[in-house]
Backbone as a printed PyTorch tensor [residue, N CA C, xyz], in Angstrom:
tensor([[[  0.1380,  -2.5020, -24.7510],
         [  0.9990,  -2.9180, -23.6750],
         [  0.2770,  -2.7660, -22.3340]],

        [[ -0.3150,  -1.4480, -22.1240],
         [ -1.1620,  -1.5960, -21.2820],
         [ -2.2500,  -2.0420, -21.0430]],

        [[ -2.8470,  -2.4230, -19.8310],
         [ -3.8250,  -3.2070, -20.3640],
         [ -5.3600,  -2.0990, -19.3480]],

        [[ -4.8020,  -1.2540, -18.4130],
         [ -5.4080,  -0.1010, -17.7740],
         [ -4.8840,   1.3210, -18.5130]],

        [[ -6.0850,   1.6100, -18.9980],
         [ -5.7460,   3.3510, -19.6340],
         [ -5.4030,   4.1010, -18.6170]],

        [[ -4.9850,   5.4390, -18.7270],
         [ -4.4470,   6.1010, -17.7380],
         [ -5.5690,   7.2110, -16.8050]],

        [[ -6.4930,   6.9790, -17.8070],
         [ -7.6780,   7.4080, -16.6450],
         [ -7.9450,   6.6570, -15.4430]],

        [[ -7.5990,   5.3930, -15.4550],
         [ -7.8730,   4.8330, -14.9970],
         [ -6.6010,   4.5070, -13.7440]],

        [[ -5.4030,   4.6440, -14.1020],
         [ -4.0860,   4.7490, -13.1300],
         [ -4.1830,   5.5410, -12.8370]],

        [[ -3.8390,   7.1130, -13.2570],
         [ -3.9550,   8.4630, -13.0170],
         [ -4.1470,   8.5050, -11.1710]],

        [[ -5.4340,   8.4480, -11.5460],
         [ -6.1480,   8.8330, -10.1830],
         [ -5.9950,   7.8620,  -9.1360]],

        [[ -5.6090,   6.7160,  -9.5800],
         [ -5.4810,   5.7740,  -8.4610],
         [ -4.0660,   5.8270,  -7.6470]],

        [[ -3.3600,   6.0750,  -8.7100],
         [ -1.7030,   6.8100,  -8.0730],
         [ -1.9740,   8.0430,  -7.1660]],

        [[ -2.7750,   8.9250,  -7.6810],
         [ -2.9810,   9.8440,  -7.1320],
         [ -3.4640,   9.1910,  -5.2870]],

        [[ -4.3610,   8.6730,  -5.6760],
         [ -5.2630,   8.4120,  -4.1030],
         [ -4.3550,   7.2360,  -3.5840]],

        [[ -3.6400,   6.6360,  -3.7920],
         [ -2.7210,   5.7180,  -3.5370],
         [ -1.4070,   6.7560,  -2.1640]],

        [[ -1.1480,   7.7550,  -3.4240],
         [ -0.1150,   8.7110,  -2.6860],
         [ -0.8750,   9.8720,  -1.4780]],

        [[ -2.0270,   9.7330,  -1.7580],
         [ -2.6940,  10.4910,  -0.3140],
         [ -2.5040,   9.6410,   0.7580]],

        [[ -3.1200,   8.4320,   0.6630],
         [ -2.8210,   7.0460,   1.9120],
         [ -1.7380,   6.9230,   2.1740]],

        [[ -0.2170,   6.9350,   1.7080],
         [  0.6900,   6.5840,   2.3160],
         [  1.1310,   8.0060,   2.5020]],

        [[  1.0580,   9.1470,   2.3900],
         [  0.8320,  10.3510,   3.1390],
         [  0.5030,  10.1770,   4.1780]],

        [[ -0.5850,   9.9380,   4.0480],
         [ -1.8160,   9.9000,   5.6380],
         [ -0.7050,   8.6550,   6.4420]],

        [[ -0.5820,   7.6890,   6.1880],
         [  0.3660,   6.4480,   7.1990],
         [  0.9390,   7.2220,   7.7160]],

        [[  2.5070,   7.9490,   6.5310],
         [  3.4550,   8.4740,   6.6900],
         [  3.2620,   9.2450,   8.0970]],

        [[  2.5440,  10.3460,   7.3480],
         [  2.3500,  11.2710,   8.8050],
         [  1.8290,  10.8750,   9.9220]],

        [[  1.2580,  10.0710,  10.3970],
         [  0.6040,   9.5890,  11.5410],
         [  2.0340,   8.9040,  12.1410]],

        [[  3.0000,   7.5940,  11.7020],
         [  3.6090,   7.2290,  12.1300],
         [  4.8910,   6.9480,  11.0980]],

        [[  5.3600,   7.6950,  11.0690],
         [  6.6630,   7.8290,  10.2010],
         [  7.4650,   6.9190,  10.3470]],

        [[  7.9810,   5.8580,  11.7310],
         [  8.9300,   5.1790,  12.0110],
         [  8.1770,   4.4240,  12.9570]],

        [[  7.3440,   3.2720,  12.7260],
         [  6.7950,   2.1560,  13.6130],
         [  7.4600,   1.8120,  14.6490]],

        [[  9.1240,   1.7320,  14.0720],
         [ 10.2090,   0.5590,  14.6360],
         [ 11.2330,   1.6720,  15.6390]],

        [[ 10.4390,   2.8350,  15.8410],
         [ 11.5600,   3.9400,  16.7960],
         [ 11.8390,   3.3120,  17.6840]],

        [[ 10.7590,   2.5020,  18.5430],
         [ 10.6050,   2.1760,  20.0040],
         [ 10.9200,   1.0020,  20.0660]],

        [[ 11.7630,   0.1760,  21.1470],
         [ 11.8620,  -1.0220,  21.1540],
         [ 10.2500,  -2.1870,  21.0850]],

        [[  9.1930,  -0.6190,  22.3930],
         [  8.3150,  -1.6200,  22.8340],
         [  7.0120,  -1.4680,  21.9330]],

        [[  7.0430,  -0.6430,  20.9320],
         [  6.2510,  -0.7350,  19.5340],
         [  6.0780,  -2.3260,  19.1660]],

        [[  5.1790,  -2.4370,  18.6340],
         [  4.7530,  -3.7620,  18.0490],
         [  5.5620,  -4.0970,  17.0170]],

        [[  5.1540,  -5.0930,  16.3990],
         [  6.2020,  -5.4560,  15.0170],
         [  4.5910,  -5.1330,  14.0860]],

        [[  3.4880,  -4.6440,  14.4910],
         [  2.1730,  -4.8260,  13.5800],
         [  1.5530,  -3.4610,  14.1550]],

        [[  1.8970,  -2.3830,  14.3080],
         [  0.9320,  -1.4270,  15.4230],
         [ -0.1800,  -0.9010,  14.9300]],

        [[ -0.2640,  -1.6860,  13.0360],
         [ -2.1070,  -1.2840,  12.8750],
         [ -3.1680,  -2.7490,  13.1760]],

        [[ -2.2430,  -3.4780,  13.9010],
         [ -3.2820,  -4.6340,  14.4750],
         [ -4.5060,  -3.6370,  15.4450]],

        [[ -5.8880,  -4.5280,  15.7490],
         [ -6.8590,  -3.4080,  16.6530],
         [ -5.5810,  -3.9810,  18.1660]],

        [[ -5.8610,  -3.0060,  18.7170],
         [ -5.5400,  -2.4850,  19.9010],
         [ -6.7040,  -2.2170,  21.1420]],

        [[ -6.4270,  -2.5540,  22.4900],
         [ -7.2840,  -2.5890,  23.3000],
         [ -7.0660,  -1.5250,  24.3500]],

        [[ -7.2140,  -0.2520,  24.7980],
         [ -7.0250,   0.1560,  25.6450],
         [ -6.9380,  -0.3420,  27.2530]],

        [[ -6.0860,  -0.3870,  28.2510],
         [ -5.9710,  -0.5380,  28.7200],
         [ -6.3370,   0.3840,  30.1550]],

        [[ -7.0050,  -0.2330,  31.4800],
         [ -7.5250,   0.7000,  32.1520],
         [ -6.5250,   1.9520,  32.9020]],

        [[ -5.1760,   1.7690,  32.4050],
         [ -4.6050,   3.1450,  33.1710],
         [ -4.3650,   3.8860,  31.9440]],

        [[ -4.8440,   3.7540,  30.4910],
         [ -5.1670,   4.7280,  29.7630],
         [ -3.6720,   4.7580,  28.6070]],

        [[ -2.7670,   4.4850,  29.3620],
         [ -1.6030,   4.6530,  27.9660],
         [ -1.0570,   3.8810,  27.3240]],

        [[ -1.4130,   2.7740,  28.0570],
         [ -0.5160,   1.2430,  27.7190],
         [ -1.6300,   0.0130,  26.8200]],

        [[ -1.6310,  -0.3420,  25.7540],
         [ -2.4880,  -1.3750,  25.1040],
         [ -2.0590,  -2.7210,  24.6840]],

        [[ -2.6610,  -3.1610,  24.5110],
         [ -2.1520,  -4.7930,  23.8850],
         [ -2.5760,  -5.1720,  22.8930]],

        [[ -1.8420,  -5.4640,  22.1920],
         [ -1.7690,  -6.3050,  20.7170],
         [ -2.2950,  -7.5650,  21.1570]],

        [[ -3.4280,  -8.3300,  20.3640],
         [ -3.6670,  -9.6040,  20.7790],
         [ -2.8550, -10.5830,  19.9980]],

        [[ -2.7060, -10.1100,  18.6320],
         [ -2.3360, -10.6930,  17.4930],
         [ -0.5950, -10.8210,  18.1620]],

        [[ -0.3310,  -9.7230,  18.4970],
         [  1.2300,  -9.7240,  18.1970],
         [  2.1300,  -9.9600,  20.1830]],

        [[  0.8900, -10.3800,  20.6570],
         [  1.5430, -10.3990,  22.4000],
         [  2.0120,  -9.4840,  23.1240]],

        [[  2.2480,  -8.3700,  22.2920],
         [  2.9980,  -7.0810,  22.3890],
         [  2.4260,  -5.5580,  23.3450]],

        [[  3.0210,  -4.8590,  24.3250],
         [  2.7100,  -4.1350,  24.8470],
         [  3.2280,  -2.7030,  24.0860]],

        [[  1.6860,  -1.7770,  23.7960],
         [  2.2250,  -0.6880,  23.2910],
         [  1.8390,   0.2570,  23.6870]],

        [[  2.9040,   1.1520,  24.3060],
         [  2.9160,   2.3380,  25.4010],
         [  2.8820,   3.4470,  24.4760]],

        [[  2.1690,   3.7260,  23.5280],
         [  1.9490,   4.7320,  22.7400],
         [  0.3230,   5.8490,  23.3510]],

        [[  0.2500,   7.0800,  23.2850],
         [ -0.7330,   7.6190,  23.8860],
         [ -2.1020,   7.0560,  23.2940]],

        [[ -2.5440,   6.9330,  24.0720],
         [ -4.4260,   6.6510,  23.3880],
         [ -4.5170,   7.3880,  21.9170]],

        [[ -4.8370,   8.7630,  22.3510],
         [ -5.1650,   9.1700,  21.5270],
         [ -4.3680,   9.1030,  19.9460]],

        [[ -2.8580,   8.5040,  20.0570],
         [ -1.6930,   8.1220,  18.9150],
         [ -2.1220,   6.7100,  18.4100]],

        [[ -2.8560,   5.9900,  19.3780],
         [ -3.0430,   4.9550,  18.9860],
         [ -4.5180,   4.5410,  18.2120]],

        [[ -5.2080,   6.1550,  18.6060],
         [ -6.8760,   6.1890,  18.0070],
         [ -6.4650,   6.3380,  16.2520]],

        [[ -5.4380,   7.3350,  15.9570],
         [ -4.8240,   7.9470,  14.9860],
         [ -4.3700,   6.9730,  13.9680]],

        [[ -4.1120,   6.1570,  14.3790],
         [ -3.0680,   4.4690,  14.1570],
         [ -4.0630,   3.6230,  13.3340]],

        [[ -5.3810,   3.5900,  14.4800],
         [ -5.9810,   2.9780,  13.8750],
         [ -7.0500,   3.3650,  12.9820]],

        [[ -7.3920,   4.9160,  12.7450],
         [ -8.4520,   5.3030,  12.0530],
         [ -7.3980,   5.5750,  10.2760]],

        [[ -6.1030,   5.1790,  10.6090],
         [ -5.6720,   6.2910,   9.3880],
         [ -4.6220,   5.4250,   8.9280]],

        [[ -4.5320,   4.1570,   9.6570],
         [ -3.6690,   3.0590,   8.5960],
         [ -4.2230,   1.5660,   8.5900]],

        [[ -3.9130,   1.4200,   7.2760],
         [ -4.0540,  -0.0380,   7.3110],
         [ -5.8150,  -0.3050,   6.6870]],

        [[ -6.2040,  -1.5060,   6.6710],
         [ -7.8030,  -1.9410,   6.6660],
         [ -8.5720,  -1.0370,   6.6640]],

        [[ -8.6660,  -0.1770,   8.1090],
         [ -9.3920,   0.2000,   8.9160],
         [ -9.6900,   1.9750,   7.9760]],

        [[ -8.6390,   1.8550,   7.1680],
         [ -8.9120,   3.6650,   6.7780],
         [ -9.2900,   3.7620,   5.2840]],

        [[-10.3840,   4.3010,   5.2450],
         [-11.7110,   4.6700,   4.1380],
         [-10.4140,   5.1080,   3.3370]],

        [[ -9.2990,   5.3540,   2.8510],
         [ -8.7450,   5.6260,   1.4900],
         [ -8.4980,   4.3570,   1.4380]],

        [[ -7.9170,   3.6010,   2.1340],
         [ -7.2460,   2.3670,   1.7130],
         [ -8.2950,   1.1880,   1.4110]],

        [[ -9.3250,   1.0900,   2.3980],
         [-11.0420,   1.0360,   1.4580],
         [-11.3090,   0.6970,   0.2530]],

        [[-10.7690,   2.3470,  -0.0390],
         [-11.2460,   3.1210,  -1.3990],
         [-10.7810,   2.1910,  -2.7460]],

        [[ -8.8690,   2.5560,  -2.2310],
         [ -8.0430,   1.9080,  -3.0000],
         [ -8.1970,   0.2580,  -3.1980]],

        [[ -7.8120,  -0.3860,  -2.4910],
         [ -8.2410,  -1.6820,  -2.0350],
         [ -9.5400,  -2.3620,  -3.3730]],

        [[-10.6020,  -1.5230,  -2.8570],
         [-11.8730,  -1.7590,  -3.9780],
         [-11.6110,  -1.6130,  -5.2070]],

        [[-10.7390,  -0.4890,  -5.1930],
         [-10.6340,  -0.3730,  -7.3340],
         [ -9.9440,  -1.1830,  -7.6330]],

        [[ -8.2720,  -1.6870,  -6.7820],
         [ -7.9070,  -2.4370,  -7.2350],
         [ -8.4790,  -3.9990,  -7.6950]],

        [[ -9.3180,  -4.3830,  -6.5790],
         [ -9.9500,  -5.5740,  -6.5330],
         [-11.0010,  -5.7190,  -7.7110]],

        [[-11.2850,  -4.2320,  -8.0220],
         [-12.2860,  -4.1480,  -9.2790],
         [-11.6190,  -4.6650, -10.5770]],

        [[-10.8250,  -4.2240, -10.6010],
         [ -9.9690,  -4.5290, -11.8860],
         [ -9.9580,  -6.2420, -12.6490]],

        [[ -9.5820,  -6.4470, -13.6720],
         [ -9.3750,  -7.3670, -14.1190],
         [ -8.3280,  -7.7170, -14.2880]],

        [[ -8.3310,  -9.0290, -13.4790],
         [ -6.9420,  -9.7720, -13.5610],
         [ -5.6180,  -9.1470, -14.2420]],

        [[ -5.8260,  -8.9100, -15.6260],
         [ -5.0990,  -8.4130, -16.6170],
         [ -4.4710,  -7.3800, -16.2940]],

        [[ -5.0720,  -6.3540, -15.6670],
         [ -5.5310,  -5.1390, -15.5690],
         [ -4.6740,  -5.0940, -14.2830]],

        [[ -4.9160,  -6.0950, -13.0610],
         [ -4.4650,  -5.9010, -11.8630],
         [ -2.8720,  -6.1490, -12.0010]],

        [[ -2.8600,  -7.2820, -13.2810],
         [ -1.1300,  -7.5940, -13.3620],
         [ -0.8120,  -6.4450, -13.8850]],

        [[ -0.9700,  -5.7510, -14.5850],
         [ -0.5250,  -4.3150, -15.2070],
         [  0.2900,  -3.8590, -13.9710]],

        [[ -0.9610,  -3.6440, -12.7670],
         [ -0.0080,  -2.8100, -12.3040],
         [  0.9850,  -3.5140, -10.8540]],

        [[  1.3090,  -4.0510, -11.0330],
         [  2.0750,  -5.2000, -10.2540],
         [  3.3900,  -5.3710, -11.0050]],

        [[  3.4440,  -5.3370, -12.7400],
         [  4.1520,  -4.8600, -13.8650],
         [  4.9400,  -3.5660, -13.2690]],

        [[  3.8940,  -2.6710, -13.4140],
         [  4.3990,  -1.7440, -13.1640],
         [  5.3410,  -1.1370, -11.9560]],

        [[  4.8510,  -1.8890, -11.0050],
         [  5.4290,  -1.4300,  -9.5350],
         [  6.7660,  -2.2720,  -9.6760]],

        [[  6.7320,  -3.2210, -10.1340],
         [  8.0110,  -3.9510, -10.2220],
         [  9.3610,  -3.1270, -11.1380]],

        [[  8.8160,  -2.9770, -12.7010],
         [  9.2820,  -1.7210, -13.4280],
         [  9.8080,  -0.5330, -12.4840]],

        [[  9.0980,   0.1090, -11.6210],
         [  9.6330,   1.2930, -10.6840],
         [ 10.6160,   1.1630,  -9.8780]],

        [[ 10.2120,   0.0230,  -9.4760],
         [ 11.0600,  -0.5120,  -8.1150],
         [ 12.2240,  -0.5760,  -8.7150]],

        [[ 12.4120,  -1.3650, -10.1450],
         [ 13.8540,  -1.5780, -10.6670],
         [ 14.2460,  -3.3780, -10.9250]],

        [[ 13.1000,  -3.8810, -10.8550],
         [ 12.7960,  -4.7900, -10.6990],
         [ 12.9320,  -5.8850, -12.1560]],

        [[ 12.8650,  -4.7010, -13.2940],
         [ 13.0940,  -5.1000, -14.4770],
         [ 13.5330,  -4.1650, -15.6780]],

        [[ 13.4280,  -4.3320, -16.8220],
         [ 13.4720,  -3.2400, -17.6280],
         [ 12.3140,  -3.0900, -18.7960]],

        [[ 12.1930,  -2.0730, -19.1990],
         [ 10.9070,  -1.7190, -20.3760],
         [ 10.9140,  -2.7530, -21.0730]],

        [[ 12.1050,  -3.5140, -21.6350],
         [ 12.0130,  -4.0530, -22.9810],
         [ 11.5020,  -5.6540, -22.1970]],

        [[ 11.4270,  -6.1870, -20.6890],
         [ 11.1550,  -7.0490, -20.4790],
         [  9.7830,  -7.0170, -20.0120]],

        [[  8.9660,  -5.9070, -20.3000],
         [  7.4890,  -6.0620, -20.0560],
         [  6.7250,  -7.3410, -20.4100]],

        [[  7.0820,  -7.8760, -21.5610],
         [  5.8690,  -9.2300, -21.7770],
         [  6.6000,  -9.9660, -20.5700]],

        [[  7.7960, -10.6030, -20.3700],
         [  8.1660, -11.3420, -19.4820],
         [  7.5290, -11.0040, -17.7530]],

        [[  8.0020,  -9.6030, -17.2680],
         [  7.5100,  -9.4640, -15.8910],
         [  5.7560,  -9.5060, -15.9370]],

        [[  5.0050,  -8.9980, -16.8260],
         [  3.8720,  -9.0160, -17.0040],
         [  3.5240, -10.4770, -16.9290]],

        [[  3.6510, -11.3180, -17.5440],
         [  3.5030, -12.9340, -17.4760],
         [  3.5860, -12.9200, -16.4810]],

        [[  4.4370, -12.7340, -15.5540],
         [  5.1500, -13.6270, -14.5190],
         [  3.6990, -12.9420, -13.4110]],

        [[  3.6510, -11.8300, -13.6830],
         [  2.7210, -11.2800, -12.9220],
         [  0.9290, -11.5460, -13.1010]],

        [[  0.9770, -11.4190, -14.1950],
         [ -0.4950, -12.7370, -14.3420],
         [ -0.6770, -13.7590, -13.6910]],

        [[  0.7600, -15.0250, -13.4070],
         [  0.4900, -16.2790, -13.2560],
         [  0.6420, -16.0150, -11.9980]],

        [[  1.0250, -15.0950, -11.2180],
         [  1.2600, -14.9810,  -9.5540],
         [  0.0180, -14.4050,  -9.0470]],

        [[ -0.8020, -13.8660,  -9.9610],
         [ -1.6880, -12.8940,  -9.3470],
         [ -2.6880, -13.8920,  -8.2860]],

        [[ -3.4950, -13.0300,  -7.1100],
         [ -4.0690, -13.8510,  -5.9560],
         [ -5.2770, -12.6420,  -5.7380]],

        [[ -6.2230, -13.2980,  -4.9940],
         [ -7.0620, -12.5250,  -4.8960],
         [ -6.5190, -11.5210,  -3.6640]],

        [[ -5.2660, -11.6120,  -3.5890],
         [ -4.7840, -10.3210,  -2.1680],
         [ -3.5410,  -9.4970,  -3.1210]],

        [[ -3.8330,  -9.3180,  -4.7540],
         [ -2.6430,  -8.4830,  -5.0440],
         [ -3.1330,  -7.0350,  -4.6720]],

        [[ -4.4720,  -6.4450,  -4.3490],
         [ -4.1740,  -5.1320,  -3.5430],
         [ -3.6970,  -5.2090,  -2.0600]],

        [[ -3.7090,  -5.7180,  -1.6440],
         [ -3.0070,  -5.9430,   0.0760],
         [ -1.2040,  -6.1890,  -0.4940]],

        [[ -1.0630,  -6.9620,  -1.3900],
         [  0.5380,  -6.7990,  -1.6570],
         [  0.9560,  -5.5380,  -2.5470]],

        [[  0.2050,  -4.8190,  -2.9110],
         [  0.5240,  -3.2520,  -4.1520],
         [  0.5820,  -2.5160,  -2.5310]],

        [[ -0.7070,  -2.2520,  -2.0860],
         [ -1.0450,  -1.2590,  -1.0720],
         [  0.1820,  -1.8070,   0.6630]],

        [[  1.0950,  -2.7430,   0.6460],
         [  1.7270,  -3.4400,   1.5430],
         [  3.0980,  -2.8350,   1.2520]],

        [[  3.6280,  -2.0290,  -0.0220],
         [  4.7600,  -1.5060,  -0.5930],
         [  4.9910,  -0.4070,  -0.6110]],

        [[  5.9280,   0.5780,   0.2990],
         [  6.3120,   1.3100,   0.2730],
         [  7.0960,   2.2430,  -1.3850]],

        [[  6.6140,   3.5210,  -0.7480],
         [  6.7240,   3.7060,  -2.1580],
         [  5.7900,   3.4970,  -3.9010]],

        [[  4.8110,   3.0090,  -3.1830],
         [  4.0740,   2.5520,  -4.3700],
         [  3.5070,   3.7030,  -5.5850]],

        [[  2.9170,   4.6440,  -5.2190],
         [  2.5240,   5.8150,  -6.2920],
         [  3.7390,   5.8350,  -6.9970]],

        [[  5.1620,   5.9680,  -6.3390],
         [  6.1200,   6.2800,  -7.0200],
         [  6.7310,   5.5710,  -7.9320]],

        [[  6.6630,   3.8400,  -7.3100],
         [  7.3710,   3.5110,  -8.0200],
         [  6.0490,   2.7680,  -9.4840]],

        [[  4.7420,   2.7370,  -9.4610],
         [  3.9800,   3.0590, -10.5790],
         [  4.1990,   4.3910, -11.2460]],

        [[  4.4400,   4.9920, -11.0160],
         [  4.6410,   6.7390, -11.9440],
         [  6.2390,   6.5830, -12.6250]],

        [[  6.7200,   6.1800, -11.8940],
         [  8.6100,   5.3730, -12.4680],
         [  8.3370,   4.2530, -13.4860]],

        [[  7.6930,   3.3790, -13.4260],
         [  6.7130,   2.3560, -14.3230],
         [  6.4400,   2.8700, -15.4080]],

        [[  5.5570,   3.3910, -15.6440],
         [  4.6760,   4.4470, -16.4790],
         [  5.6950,   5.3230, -17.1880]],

        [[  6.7300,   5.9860, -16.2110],
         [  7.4280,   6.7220, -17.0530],
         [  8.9340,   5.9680, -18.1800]],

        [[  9.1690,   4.7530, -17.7900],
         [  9.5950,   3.5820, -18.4340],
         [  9.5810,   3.4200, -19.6130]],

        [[  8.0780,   3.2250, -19.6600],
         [  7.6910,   2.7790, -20.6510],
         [  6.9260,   4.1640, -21.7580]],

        [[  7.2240,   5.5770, -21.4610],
         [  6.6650,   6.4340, -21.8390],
         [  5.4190,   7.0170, -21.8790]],

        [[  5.0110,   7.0000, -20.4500],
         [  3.6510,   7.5040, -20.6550],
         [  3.9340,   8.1870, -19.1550]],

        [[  3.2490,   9.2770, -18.8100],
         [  3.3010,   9.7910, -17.7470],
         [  1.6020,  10.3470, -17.3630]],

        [[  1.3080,  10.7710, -16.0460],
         [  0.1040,  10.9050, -15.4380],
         [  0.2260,  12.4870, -15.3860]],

        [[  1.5940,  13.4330, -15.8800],
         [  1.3600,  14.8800, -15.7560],
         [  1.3900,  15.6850, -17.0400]],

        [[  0.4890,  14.5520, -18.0270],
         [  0.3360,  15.1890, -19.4020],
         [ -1.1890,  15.8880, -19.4730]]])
């Protein structure tokens, strides 16, 4: 059924759930501020009175401190060596392999049930794109809802 052994998930859940740690804590609530961006890990330009930057992408003025916004950008999104990390293994994977876990996240989410694995799995093969780690790593919740997946279907990562 699977088509990735769990040596091979294991650890990627694992380093999956450090990165959205690391987001988490840096910026817990993007959307607190009215004048927050709708994107605030777009690059950002400092501005010469030091607190105020601009989004080029998003037109947007963001009055967040420099140094919150150095944080922003070293520790979410593209720009941060776990997501890198992650990003690469996923992309390593084989097709098959990548629908597995796209399967799976869907499974967690609630998205389906155990006994419809060949079906969501299909469906997830024929959708797959060369950006399904930017849509796995784009989902909140993701370690979890792969470990909810996994535990579905009877297999768990704390054996």
């Amino acid at each position: 059924m699977l088509k990735v052994g769990l040596a091979i998930l294991c650890p990627l859940i694992e380093k999956i759930r450090q990165y959205q740690l690391q987001a988490t804590a840096v910026d817990p609530d993007p959307t607190d501020s009215a004048d927050a961006p709708a994107d605030p890990y777009t690059e950002v330009m400092t501005s010469g009175s030091g607190n105020v930057s601009y989004s080029e992408e998003e037109d947007v003025i963001d009055k967040r401190e420099p140094d919150q916004q150095a944080s922003l950008i070293m520790t979410s999104g593209s720009g941060n060596l776990t997501y890198l990390e992650i990003e690469d293994a996923i992309n390593e994977l084989e097709p098959d392999q990548q629908a597995t876990l796209v399967t799976l996240m869907w499974l967690g989410r609630g998205d389906g049930e155990a006994e419809e694995w060949p079906d969501l799995y299909q469906q997830a093969l024929e959708r797959r794109t060369d950006y399904t780690a930017d849509y796995l790593l784009q989902t909140p919740l993701l370690a979890d809802y792969l470990e909810e997946g996994l535990s579905q279907l009877g297999y768990s990562c704390n054996d």
